[in-house]
N, C-alpha and C positions, 0 to 999 in steps of 0.2 A: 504494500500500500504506500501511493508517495505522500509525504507531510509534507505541507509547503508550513514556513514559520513567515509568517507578516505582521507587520505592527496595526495595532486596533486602528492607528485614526487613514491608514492606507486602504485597507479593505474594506472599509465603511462607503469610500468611495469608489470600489470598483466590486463588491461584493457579487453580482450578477457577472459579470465581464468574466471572474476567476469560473465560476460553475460553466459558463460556458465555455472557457478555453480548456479547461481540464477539469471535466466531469467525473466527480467520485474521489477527487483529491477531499484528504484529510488537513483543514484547515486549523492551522496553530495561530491563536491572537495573542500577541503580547500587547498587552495594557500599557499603559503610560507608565505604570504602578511597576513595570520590569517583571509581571506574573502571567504566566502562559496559561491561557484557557484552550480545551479543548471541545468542543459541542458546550460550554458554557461553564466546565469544571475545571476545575484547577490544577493544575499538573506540575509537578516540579521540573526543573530543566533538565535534571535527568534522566526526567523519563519523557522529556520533548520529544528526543531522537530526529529531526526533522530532514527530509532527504532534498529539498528545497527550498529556498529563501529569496525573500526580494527586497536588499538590505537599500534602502533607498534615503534620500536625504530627512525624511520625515522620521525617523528610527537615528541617523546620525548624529542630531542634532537634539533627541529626545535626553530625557532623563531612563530611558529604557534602554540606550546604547550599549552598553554595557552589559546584560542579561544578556540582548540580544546577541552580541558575539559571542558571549559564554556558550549560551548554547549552539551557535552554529559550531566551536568549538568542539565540541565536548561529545557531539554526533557523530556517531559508527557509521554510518552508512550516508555520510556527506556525498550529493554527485552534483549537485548545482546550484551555484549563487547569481542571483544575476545584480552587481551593482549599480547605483545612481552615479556611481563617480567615471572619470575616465582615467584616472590614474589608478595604479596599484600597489603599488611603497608602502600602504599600510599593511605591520608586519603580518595581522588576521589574515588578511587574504593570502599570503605566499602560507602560511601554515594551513588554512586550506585547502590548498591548490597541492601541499609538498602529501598531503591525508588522500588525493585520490580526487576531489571536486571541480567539477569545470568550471572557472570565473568568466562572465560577461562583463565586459564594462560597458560603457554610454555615452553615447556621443551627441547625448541630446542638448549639452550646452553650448555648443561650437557657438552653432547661431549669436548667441548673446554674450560670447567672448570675443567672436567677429567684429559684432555693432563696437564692443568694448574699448578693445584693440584701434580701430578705425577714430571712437571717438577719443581717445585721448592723444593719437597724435595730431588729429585735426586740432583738439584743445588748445597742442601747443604751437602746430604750425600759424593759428590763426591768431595767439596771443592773447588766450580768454582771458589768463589772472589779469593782464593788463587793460581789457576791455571793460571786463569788470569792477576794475577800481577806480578805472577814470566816469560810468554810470555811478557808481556811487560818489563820489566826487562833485558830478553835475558836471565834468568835464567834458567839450565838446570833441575828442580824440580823433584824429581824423588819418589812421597811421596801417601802411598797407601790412600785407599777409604772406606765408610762404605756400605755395600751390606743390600739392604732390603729387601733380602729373608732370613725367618727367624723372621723380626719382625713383631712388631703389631700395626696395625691399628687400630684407634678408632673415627669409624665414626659418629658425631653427625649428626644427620636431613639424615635419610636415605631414601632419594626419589631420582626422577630421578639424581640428583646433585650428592649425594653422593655413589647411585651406579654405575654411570659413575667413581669416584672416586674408587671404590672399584673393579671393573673388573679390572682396572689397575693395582693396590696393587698388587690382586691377583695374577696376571699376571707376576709379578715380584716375587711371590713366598710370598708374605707376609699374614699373617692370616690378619682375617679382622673382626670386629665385629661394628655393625650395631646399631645406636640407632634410635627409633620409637616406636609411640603410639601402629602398628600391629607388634604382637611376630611372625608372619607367617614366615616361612622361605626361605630365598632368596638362589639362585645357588651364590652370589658374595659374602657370609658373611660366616665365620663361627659359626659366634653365632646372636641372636636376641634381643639384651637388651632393656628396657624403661631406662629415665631418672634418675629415682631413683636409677639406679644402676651407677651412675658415680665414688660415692666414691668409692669403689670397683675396676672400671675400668681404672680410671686415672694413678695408680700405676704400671699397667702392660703395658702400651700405648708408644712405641717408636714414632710414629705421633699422631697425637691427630688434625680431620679436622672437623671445625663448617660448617656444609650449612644446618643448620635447620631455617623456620620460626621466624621471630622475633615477639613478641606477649609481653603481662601480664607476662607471666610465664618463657620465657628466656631471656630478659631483665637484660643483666648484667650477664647472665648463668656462663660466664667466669671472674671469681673474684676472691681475695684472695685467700682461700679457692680452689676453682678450679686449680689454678698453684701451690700452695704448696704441690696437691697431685700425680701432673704428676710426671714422672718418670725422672731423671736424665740424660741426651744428650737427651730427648725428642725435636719433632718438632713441634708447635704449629703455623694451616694454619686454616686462616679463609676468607671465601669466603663466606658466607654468608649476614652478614648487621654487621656495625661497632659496632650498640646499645647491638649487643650478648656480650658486651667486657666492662668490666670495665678498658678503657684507662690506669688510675693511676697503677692499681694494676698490669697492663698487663707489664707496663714502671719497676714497681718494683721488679717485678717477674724477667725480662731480667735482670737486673741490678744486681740481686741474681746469676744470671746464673741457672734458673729453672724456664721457660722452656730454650732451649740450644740457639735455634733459632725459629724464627716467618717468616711467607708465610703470607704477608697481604694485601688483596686487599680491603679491605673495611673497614671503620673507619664512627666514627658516626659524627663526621663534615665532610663532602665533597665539594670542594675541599679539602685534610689535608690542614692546614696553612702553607705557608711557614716556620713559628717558632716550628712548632713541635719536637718535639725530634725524633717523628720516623724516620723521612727523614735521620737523621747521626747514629742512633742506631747501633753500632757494630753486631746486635745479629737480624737486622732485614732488611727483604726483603720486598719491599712495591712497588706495582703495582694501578693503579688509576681506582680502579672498571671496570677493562676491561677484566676480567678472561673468559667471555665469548665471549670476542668482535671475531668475527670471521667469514667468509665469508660461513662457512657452515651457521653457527646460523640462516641469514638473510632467505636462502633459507629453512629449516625446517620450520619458523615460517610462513613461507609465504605458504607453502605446508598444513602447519594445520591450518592457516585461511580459504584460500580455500576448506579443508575438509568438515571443519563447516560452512563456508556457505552452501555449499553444503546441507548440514545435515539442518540446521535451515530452509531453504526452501524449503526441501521436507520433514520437521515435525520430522525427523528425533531426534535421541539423541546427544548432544552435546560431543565430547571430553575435557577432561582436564576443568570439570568445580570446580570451587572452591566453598568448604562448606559453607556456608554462614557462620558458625558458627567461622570458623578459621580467616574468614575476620575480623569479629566483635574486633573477640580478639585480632586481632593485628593491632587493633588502640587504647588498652589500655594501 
């Protein structure tokens, strides 16, 4: 018999949708309360067992988070998770994934990392802090703008994130080049680079956007070296994970005036500290991990659960499953 484990206030909203995609599944609710009912009775986590889950942003951000992975934890017979996130660094899932279970991720936030991405460099190309203080001022400003058709984009971690990111570019007239393990080529990039060709590319790069996996091997990707070889007025936006970023050198780099300005929504302590320097950085825009947060995201990711239930109860193939091998590596 498969268990699916779902959080109370997710199934509430799709409670009809789950019987229909997979009829006969044994539905596990956890409560706000972090207690797992079954047909209405209480059940302890170890005796959830659950052989499915739909660990979605409503359960991450709950005070139920915690049970919740307990129990997907602590299941003998784990074979499928399907998350809201698109990253998977969190170490739950690779201890998941290492038990035998297939992880899904979701690409349901590209879209509103795209708009994100697009408008914070617009923000700065266009001079908002300064538009805005000369309207509050009553000041009549009458001061032109940098157009980003014409330049170049250089987009790190090129999957759903970053070509969400790059249709936009594009779309505003700017070249766009793409980094990724496949050279295969995309309608949104004009070129196809790997990693190795950063030094090469950072020099021609008027934006410069990380949304590549964090792992072993980009850990720190953006250091010294990496901001000395951007280009001068360059924009440096990272939407990705904070650990992409050597903090100091990111702080030293601004402070150089190279990169010109920073898009940052992610940092490797989160919440930032109150004492941080980025919060007053002249030279820097900081948003709280919410580059995605958005009322499309909710309904995409709920649309590709449902998919995959679907799919998983009639043997089907899964969408958006992650390599086990990418998992591993980035919990090193």
């Amino acid at each position: 018999m498969t268990r699916l484990l779902i959080y109370g206030p997710s199934y509430r909203r799709i409670e009809a949708e789950v019987a229909a995609a997979a009829p006969g599944v044994e539905v596990l609710i956890m409560g706000e309360d972090g207690v797992i009912r079954l047909d209405g009775v209480e059940i302890s986590i170890d005796e959830a067992a659950p052989t499915i889950a739909w660990a979605n942003h409503d359960v991450f951000f709950s005070p139920a988070a915690r049970n919740f992975f307990i129990a997907l934890l602590k299941a003998p017979s784990l074979a499928w998770v399907q998350s809201a996130a698109a990253g998977f660094d969190n170490p739950a899932f690779g201890e998941m994934v290492r038990k035998g279970a297939k992880l899904s991720i979701s690409h349901g936030q590209a879209v509103g990392m795209g708009d994100y991405v697009m408008a914070g460099v617009l923000d700065h190309f266009q001079r908002g802090p300064e538009r805005r203080a000369a309207q509050t001022a009553h000041v009549w400003w009458r001061q032109g703008f940098r157009e980003v058709a014409d330049t170049t984009w250089l987009i790190i971690g090129y999957g759903a994130i970053g070509q969400a990111a790059a249709r936009r570019a594009q779309a505003f007239g700017a070249r766009v080049v793409g980094v990724r393990r496949d050279a295969s080529a995309s309608p949104f990039a004009d070129r196809i680079v790997d990693l190795g060709a950063l030094p090469d590319e950072l020099p021609h790069a008027d934006v410069v956007v990380l949304s590549i996996p964090l792992n072993g091997q980009t850990r720190h990707l953006a250091g010294a070296a990496f901001f000395a070889a951007m280009k001068p007025g360059s924009v440096f936006v990272n939407v990705g994970r904070g650990g992409l970023v050597d903090e100091a050198a990111l702080l030293a780099a601004l402070d150089a005036g190279l990169p010109e300005h920073a898009v940052l929504d992610v940092f490797e302590t989160e919440p930032l500290p109150v004492d941080s320097p980025f919060w007053d950085h002249p030279r820097v825009s900081l948003t709280g991990h919410c580059s995605g947060v958005t009322g499309g995201e909710n309904k995409r990711n709920q649309a590709l659960f449902l998919d995959n239930l679907a799919r998983f109860a009639g043997g089907g193939p899964l969408l958006n499953v992650a390599d086990p091998k990418d998992v591993f590596a980035a919990r090193d």
